[in-house]
C-alpha positions in Angstrom: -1.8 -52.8 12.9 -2.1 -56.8 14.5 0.4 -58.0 16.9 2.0 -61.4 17.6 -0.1 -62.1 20.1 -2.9 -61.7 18.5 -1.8 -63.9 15.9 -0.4 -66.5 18.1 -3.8 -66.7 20.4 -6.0 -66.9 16.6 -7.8 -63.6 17.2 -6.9 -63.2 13.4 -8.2 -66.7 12.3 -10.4 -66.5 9.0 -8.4 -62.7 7.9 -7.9 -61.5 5.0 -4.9 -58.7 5.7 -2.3 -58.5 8.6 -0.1 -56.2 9.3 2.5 -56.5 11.9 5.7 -54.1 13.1 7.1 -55.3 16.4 11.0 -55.9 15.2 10.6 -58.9 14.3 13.7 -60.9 13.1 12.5 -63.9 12.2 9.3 -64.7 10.1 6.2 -65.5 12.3 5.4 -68.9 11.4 2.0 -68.4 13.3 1.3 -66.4 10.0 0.4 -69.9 8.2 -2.5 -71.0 10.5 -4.2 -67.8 8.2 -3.4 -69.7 5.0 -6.4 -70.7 3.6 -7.8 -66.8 4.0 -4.6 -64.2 3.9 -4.7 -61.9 1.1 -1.9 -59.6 1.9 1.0 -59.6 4.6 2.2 -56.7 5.3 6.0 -57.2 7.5 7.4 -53.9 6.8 8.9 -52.1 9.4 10.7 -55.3 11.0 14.4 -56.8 10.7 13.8 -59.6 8.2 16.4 -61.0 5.7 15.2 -64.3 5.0 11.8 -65.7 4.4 10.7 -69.6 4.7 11.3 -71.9 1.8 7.4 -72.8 2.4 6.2 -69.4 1.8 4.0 -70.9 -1.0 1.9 -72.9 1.8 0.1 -69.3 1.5 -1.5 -70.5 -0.9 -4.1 -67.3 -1.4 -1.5 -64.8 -0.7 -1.4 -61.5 -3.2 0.1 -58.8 -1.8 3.3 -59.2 0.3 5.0 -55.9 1.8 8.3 -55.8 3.2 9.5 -52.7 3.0 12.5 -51.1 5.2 13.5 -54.5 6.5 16.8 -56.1 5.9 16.7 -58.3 2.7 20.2 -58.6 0.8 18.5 -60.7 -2.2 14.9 -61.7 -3.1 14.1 -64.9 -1.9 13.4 -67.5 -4.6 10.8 -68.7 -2.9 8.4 -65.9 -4.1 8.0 -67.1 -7.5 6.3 -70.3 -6.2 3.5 -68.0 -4.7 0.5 -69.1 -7.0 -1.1 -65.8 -6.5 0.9 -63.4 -5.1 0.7 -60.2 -7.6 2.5 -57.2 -5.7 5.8 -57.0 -4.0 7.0 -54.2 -2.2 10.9 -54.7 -0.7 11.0 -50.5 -0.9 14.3 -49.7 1.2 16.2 -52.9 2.4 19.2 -53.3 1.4 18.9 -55.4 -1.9 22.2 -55.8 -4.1 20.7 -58.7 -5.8 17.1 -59.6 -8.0 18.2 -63.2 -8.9 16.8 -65.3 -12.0 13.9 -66.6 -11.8 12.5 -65.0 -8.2 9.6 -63.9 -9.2 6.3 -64.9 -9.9 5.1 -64.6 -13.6 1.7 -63.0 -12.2 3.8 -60.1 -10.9 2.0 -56.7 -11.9 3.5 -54.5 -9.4 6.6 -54.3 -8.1 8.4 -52.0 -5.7 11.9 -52.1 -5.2 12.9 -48.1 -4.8 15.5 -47.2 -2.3 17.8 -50.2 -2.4 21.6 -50.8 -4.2 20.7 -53.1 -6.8 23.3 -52.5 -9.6 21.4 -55.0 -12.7 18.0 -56.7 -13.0 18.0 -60.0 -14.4 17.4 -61.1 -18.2 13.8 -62.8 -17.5 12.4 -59.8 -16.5 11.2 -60.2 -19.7 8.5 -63.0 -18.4 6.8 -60.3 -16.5 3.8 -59.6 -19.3 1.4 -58.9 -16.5 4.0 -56.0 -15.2 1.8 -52.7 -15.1 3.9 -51.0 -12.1 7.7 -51.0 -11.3 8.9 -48.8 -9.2 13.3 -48.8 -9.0 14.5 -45.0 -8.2 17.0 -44.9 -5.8 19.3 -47.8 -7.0 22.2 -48.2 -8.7 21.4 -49.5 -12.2 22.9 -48.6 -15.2 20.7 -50.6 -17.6 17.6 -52.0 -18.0 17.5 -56.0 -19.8 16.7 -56.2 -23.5 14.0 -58.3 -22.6 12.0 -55.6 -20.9 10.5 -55.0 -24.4 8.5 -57.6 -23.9 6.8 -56.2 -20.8 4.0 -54.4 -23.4 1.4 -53.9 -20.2 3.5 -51.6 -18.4 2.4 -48.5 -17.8 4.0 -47.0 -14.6 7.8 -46.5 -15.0 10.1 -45.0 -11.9 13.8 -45.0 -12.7 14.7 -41.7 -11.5 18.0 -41.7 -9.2 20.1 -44.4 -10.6 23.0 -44.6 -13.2 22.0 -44.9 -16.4 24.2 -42.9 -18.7 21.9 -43.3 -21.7 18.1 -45.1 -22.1 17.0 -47.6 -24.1 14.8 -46.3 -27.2 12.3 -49.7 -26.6 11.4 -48.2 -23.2 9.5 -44.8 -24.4 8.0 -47.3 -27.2 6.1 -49.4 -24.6 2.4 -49.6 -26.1 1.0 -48.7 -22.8 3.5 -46.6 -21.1 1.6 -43.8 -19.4 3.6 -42.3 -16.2 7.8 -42.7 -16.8 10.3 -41.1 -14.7 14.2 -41.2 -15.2 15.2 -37.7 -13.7 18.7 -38.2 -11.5 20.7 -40.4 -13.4 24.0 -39.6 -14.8 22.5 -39.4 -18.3 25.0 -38.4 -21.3 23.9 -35.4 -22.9 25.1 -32.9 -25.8 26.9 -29.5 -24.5 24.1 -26.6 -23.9 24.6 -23.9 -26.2 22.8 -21.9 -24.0 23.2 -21.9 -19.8 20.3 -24.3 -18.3 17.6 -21.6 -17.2 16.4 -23.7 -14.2 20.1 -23.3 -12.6 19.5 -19.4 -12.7 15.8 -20.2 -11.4 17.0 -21.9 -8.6 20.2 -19.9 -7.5 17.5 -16.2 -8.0 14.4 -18.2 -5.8 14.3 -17.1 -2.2 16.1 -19.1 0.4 14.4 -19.4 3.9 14.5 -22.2 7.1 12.0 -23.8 8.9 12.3 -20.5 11.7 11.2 -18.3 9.0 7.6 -20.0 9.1 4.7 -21.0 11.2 3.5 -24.7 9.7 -0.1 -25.5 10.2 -2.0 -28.5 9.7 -0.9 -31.2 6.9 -3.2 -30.3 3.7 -2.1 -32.7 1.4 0.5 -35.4 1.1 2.7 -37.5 -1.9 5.6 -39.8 -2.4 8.0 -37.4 -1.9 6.5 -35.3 0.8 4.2 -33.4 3.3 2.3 -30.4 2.1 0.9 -28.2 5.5 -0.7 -24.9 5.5 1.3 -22.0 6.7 2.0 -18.5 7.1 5.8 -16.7 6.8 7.4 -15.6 10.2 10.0 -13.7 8.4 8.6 -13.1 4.5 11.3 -12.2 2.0 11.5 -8.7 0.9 11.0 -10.2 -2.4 7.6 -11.6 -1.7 6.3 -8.4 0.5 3.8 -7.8 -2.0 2.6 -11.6 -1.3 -0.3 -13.3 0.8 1.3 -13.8 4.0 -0.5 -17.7 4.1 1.4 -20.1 2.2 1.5 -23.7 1.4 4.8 -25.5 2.5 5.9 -29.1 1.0 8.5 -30.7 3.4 10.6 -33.4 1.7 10.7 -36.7 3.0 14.1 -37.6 2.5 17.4 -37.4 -0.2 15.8 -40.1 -1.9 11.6 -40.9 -2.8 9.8 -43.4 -4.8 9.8 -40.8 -7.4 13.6 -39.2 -7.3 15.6 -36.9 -5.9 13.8 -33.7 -4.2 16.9 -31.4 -5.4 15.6 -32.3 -9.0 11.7 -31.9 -8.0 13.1 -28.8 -7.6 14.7 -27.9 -10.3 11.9 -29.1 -12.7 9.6 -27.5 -10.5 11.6 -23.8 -11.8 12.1 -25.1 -15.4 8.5 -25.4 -15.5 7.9 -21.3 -15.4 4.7 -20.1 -14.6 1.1 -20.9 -15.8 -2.3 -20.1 -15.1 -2.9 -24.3 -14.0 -0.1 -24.4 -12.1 0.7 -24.2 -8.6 2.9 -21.1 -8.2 6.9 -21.9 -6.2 7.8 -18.5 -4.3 10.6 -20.2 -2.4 13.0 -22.8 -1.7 13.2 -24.5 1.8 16.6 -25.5 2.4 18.5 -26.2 6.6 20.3 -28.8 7.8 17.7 -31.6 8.2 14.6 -30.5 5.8 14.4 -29.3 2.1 11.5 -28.1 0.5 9.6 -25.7 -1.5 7.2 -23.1 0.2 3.8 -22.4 -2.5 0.7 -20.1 -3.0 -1.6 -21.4 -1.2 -4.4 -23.2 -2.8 -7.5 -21.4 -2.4 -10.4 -22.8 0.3 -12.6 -23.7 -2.7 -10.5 -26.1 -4.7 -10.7 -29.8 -3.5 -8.6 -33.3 -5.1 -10.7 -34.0 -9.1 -9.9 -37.6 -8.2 -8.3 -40.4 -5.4 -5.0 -41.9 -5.7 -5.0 -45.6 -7.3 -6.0 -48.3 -5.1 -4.0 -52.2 -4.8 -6.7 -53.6 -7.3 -6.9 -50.8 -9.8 -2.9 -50.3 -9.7 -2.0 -47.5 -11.7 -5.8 -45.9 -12.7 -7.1 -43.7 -9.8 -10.5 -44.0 -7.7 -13.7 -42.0 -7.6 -15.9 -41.7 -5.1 -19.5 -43.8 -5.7 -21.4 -40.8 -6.1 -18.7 -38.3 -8.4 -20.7 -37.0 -11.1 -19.5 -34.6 -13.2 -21.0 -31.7 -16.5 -19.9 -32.2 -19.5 -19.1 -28.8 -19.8 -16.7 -29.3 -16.5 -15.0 -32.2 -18.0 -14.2 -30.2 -21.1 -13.4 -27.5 -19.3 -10.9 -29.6 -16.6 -9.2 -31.7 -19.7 -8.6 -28.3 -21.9 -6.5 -26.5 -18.9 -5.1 -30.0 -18.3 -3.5 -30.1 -21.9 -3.0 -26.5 -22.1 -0.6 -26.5 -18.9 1.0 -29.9 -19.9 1.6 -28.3 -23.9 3.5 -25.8 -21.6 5.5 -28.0 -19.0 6.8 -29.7 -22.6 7.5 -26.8 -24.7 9.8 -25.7 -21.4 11.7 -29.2 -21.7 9.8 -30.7 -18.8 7.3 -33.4 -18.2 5.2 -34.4 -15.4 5.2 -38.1 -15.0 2.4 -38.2 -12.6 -0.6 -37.0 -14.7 -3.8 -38.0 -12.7 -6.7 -36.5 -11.4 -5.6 -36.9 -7.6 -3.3 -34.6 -8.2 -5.5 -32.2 -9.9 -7.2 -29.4 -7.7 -10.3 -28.0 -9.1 -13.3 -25.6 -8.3 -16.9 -25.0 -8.7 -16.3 -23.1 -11.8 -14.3 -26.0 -13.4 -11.1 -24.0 -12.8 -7.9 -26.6 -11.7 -4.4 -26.6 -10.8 -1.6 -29.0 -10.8 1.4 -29.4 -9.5 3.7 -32.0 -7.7 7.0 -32.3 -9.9 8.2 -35.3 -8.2 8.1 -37.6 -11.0 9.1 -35.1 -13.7 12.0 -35.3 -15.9 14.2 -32.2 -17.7 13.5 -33.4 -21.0 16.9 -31.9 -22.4 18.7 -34.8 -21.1 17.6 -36.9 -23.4 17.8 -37.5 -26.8 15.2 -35.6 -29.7 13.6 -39.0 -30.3 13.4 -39.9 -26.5 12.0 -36.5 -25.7 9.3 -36.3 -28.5 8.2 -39.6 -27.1 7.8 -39.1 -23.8 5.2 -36.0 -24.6 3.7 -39.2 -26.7 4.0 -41.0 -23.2 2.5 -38.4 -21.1 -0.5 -37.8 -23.8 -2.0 -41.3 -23.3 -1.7 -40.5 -19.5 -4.4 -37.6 -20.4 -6.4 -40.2 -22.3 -6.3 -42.2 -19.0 -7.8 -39.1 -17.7 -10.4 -38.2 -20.5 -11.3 -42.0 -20.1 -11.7 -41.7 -15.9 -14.0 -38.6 -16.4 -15.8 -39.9 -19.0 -16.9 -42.6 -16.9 -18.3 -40.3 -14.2 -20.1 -37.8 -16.7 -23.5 -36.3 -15.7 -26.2 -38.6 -18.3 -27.9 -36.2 -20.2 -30.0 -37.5 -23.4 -29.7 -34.2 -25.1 -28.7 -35.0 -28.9 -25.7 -32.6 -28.6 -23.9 -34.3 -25.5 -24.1 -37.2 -27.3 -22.1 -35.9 -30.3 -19.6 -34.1 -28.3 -19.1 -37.3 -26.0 -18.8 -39.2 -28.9 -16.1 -36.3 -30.0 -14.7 -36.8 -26.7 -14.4 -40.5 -26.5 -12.7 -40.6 -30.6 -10.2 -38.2 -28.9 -9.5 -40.4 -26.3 -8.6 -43.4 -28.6 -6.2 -41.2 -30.4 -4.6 -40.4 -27.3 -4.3 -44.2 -25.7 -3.8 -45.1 -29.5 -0.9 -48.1 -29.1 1.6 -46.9 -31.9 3.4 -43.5 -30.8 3.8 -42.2 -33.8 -0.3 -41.7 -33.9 -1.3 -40.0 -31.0 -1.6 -36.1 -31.1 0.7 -33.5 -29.5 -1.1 -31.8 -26.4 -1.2 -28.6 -28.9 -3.6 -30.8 -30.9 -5.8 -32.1 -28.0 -6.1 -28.9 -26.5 -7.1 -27.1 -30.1 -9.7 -31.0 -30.2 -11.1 -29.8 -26.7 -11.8 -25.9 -27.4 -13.8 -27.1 -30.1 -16.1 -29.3 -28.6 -16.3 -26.5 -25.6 -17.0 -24.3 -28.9 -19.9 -26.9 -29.7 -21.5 -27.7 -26.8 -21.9 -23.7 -26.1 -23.2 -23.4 -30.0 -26.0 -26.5 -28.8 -26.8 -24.8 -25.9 -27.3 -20.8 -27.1 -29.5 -22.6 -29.8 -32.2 -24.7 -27.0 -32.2 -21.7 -25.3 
């Protein structure tokens, strides 16, 4: 964090990132004595509603935050920006995206938590778009011209007002991580009564006073995880560890949805050996959230979050390495627990190896159901493409662990990688219609497991 002083004396002279938070309602002009080296601005956290009509004098500028300040409209001026990229205006008060305010290089764009009713029809010019993120706003349809956006891959629309979809959106070519949960979708009568409304009204109810919260163990869009053992533990769960793992919702509204249906998705989900177990809801005046088994000492994150160059793909450490055998092991859990979430009408959204726990013995879980969606809301088409969606999100994954596998010249790792790496093109395979069902990846993945054990009994 800089301040205006140190801006105004040129303590920041020749930087490449600034970030400043001091209430600031006017932009610092200060700010362009850094135009010939400032990369990204970050002004979030201030009372701005207006920017200056020479913005583009920043002339290397590529990331420009301003989230939870006090911007009605997007300024024009942004699409003059040569090189700005990613635009974050996450929580102002936006009711309007005008024509044209935007630069054709944007790839990422954040605009969650705001009261925006339609987008304009040139959002169509965005071909570089791989990131938009728009829950928690009030749109009820999405421009034709969106179609056109073929290098999007990360979708958030959860917590708007769509009543129906468009059937070009889950035909995006590249489309990897969608959410639309929380919109007033029109939907056929259930026959039968929606199981996740029993799920929720039979799990255990219990308030902050009914727990002792530890240190913070983890931490998402729509939350804080912390360690933590029950106070009071439901008769219900006697027969459970008294440690626990407790995820504290951040507010009615995330970059991912609504926590009341992260909820909800979490229960339709049912149980499964890869999944992070729910024993109760948390639920009191000020804080929701949902109390977990506690992730054993031994597992530890397969992966890191995405970082502002690699966008929507996540980061590795310089030295991850991982077995063969692992990877296989990892990717075949991966699509065993994801050909589950979809046969219960559910899908993720937010397949990626940082939110993946795994141990020693290759064993994972998952879990974080922010971005899902109850696949029942949509229509048969709609739902069979979004498991479609969500498989080339595995083939992202297959690809990032490929990349990090253990060399080993052995003739037989070099078939089964080469088996590995023809299932991934299935899966990131452009036309929908193409790509196997997570039934068929996992049955692909047992039998390279099935091979590389064969290879190795017989060098034994």
């Amino acid at each position: 964090m800089h301040t205006i002083e140190q801006l105004t004396s040129g303590q920041l002279k020749g930087i490449k990132r600034v970030q400043i938070a001091e209430g600031l309602t006017q932009f610092p002009m200060a700010i362009f004595s850094l135009a010939d080296s400032l990369e990204v601005l970050d002004l979030s956290g201030n009372k701005l509603s207006e920017l200056p009509d020479n913005l583009s004098d920043l002339h290397q500028l590529k990331i420009l935050f301003l989230t939870n300040n006090c911007f009605e409209s997007v300024p024009l001026v942004l699409a003059k920006c040569p090189k700005l990229e990613m635009i974050s205006f996450k929580s102002n008060s936006l009711k309007q995206l005008p024509q044209a305010a935007l630069p054709d290089n944007t790839r990422w764009l954040i605009l969650t938590d705001n009261k925006l009713e339609t987008l304009p029809e040139d959002m169509g010019r965005l071909h570089q778009l791989q990131k938009l993120a728009l829950a928690g706003n009030k749109l009820a349809s999405l421009p034709e011209s969106m179609a056109n956006c073929t290098k999007l891959e990360l979708a958030r629309l959860s917590a708007n007002d769509f009543k129906a979809l468009p059937d070009w959106l889950f035909q995006l070519p590249r489309l990897s991580w969608l959410a639309v949960d929380g919109s007033p979708l029109n939907i056929e009568p259930q026959l039968e009564v929606d199981e996740s409304v029993n799920n929720i009204a039979s799990m255990p109810i219990v308030s902050l006073a009914d727990i002792e919260l530890h240190e913070v163990i983890g931490q998402g869009a729509s939350g804080v995880i912390y360690r933590a053992k029950w106070l009071n533990q439901p008769a219900v769960l006697a027969a459970t560890p008294i440690d626990i793992a407790v995820k504290v919702f951040k507010g009615e509204v995330t970059s991912d949805g609504y926590p009341k249906d992260e909820l909800a998705n979490c229960l339709q989900a049912g149980q499964h050996t890869n999944l992070i177990k729910v024993v109760a809801q948390l639920k009191q005046a000020d804080k929701t959230g949902l109390v977990m088994e506690l992730i054993p000492a031994n597992y530890q994150n397969l992966g890191l979050p995405p970082s502002l160059d690699t966008c929507t793909r996540d980061t590795f450490c310089d030295a991850t390495q991982f077995e063969l055998k692992a990877i296989l092991r990892i990717l075949k859990q991966m699509a065993s627990g994801l050909a589950h979430l979809h046969q219960n009408q559910v899908s993720h959204g937010d397949i990626y190896a940082h939110n993946t726990m795994f141990n020693r013995n290759a064993e994972i879980l998952f879990g974080d159901f922010g971005a899902a969606t109850n696949l029942s809301q949509l229509p048969l088409l709609q739902r069979e493409a979004m498991e479609a969606i969500e498989v080339r999100a595995l083939g992202c994954l297959i690809e990032d662990l490929a990349e990090h596998c253990l060399q080993n010249s052995a003739q037989a790792n070099q078939g089964i990688l080469t088996g590995l790496s023809t299932l991934k093109q299935a899966c990131l395979q452009p036309s929908l219609g193409l790509r196997p069902c997570f039934k068929e990846v996992d049955d692909q993945l047992q039998q390279l497991l099935k091979l590389l054990e064969t290879e190795v009994c017989q060098n034994v």
